[in-house]
N, C-alpha and C positions, 0 to 999 in steps of 0.2 A: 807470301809468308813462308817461311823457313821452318822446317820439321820442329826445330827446337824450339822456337819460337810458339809453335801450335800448341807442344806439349807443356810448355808455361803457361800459354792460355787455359787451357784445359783446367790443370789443377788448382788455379784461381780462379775458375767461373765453378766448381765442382768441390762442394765441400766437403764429399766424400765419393772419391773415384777410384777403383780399381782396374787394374792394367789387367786382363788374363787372356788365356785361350779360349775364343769362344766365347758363350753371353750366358747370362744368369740361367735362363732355360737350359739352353744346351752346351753347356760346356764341352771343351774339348780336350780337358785333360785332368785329371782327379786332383791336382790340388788346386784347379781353377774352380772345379766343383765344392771342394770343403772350402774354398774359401768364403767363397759366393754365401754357399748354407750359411755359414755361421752369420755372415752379415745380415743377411736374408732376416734369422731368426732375431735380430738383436730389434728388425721392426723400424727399421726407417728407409728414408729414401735415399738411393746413393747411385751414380753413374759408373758405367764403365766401356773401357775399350778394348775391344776386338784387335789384340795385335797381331792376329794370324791373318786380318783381313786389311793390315794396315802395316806392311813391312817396314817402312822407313820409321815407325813410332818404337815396331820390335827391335832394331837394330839402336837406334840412337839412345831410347830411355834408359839403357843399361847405365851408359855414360853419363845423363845427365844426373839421375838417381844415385849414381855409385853402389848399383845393386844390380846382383850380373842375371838374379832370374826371375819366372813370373810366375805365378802371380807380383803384383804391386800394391799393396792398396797406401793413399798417401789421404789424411785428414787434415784439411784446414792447409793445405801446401806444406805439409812435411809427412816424409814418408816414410812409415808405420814398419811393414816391412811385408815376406812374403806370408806362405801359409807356414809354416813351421812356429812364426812367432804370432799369428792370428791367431792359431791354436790353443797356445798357452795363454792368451790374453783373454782368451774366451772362457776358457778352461776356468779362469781363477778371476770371471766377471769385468776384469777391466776391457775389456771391446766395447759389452753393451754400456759400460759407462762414455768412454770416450767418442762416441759414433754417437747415442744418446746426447750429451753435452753438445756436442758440435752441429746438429742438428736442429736444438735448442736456442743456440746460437745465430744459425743462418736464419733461424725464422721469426726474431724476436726482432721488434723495433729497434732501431739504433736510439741511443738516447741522448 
């Protein structure tokens, strides 16, 4: 399977995934860190990928995303953005709505 091809996987098996440096614990780079937090705090479950430990997902997702830096975080297979716009979404409650809903979502019976 083809790098691009994984990173399509990814964000359709992952309904809430963020791309950063480093992992929820240990971040490795401060807006991989406030990203994390704020998701953290919104209280739900969500994946992510270690792109410093995973070069070909850091080089090529720029390209597939059409977004040149990381963090990433993408809900529901579209992508939300980095930490600058995570901030104000937080900021002004739309995060924990949208990560909330989406969440609700993955876990509900199909009908």
């Amino acid at each position: 399977m083809d790098i691009l091809e994984t990173i399509k996987e990814q964000i359709e098996q992952n309904t809430i995934i963020i791309y950063m440096k480093g992992s929820p614990e240990q971040p490795q780079c401060g807006f991989s860190a406030q990203s994390t937090q704020m998701l953290m705090a919104c209280g739900e479950r969500f994946a992510y990928i270690d792109i410093l430990a995973n070069p070909e997902i850091r080089t090529t997702l720029p390209k597939y995303s059409d977004w040149p830096t990381f963090p990433q975080l993408f809900v529901e297979g579209e992508l939300i953005g980095g930490c600058d716009i995570l901030t104000e979404m937080y900021e002004n409650g739309e995060l924990q709505t949208l990560v909330s809903e989406a969440s609700q979502r993955a876990t509900s019976p199909a009908d």
